[in-house]
C-alpha positions as CSV (number, residue, x, y, z in Angstrom):
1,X,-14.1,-5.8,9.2
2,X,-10.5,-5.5,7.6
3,X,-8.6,-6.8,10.9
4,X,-11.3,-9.6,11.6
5,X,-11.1,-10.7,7.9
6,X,-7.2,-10.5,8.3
7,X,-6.7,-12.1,11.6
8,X,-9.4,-15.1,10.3
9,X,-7.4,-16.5,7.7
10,X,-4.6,-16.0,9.9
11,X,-6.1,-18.1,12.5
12,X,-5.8,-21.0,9.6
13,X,-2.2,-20.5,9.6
14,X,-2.5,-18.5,6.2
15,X,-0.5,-15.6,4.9
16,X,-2.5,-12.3,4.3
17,X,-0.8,-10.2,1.6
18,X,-3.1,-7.5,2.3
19,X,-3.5,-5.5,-1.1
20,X,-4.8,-2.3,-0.2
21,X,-6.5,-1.4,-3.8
22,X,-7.3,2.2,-4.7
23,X,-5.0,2.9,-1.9
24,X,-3.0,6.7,-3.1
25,X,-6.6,8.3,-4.1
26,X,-7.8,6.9,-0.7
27,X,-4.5,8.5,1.4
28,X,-5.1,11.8,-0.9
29,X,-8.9,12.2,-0.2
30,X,-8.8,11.3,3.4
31,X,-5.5,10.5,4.8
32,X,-6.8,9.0,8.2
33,X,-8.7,6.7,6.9
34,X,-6.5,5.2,4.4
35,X,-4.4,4.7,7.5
36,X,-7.3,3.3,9.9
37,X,-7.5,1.0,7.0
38,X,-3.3,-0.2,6.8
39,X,-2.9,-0.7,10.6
40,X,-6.3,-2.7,10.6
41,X,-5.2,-5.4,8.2
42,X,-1.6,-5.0,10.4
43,X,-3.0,-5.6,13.6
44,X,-4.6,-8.0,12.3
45,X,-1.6,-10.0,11.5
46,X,-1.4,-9.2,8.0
47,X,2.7,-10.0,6.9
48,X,2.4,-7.3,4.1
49,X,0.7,-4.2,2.9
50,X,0.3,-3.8,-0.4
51,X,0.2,0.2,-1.6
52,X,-1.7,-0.3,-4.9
53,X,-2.3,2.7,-7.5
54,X,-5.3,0.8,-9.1
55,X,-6.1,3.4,-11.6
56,X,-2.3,4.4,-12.3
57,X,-3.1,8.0,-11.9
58,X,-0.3,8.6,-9.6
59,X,2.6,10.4,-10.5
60,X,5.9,9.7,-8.5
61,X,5.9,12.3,-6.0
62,X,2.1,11.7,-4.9
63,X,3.8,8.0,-4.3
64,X,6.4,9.1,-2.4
65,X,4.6,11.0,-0.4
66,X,2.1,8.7,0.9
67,X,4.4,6.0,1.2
68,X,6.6,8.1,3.3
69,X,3.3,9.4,5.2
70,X,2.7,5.5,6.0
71,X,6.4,4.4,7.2
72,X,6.2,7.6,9.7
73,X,2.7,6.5,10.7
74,X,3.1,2.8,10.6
75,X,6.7,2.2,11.2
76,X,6.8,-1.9,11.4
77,X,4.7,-2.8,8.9
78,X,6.3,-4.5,5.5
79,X,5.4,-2.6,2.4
80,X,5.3,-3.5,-1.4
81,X,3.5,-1.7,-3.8
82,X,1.7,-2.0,-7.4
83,X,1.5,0.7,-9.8
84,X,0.5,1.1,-13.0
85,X,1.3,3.3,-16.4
86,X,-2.1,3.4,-17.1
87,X,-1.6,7.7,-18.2
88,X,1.3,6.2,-20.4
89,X,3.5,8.7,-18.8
90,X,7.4,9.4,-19.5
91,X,8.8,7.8,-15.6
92,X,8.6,4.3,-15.1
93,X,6.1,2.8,-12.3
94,X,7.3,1.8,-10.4
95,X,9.9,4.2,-9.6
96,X,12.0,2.1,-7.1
97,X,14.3,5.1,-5.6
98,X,10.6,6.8,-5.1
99,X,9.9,4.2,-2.7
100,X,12.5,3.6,-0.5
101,X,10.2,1.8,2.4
102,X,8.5,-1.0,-0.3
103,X,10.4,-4.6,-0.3
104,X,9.2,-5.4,-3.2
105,X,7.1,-3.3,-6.1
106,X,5.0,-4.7,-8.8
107,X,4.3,-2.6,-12.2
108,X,2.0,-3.0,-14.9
């Protein structure tokens, strides 16, 4: 559904900023999947993927992490992400040396 969705409004000659929501609980709980789910909206011609930490319960390292897990997976996809301080903790979010692989990061 993701790729048919993507490569749809692509076929109008639309950009798809695909903003893969809940998307570091997702890679935590099942890894695969939160993958499947990235290289869907890629293949389907998406020009970004968009890492999003929804409920800002991510700390830096869990960020890190995944978005390094997705650059080794995924390597030609463009990444940005969007975090959030929701837990009001002491780092910033984003954390842009955290995130090496995003092109662009978006914080709450």
């Amino acid at each position: 559904m993701i790729q048919d969705s993507v490569a749809y409004l692509r076929s109008k000659k639309l950009e798809v900023i695909y903003d893969a929501e809940h998307f570091f609980d997702g890679f935590r709980a099942n890894r695969d999947y939160a993958l499947k789910t990235l290289e869907a909206a890629f293949d389907g011609g998406a020009s970004y993927l968009t890492l999003c930490d929804t409920n800002g319960g991510s700390i830096p390292t869990q960020i890190t992490d995944a978005v390094r897990g997705v650059t080794v997976a995924l390597p030609r996809v463009k990444l940005g992400i969007h975090t959030h301080n929701d837990p009001a903790a002491r780092w910033p979010m984003p954390w842009p040396p955290s995130t090496p692989a995003a092109r662009w990061c978006r914080g709450w």
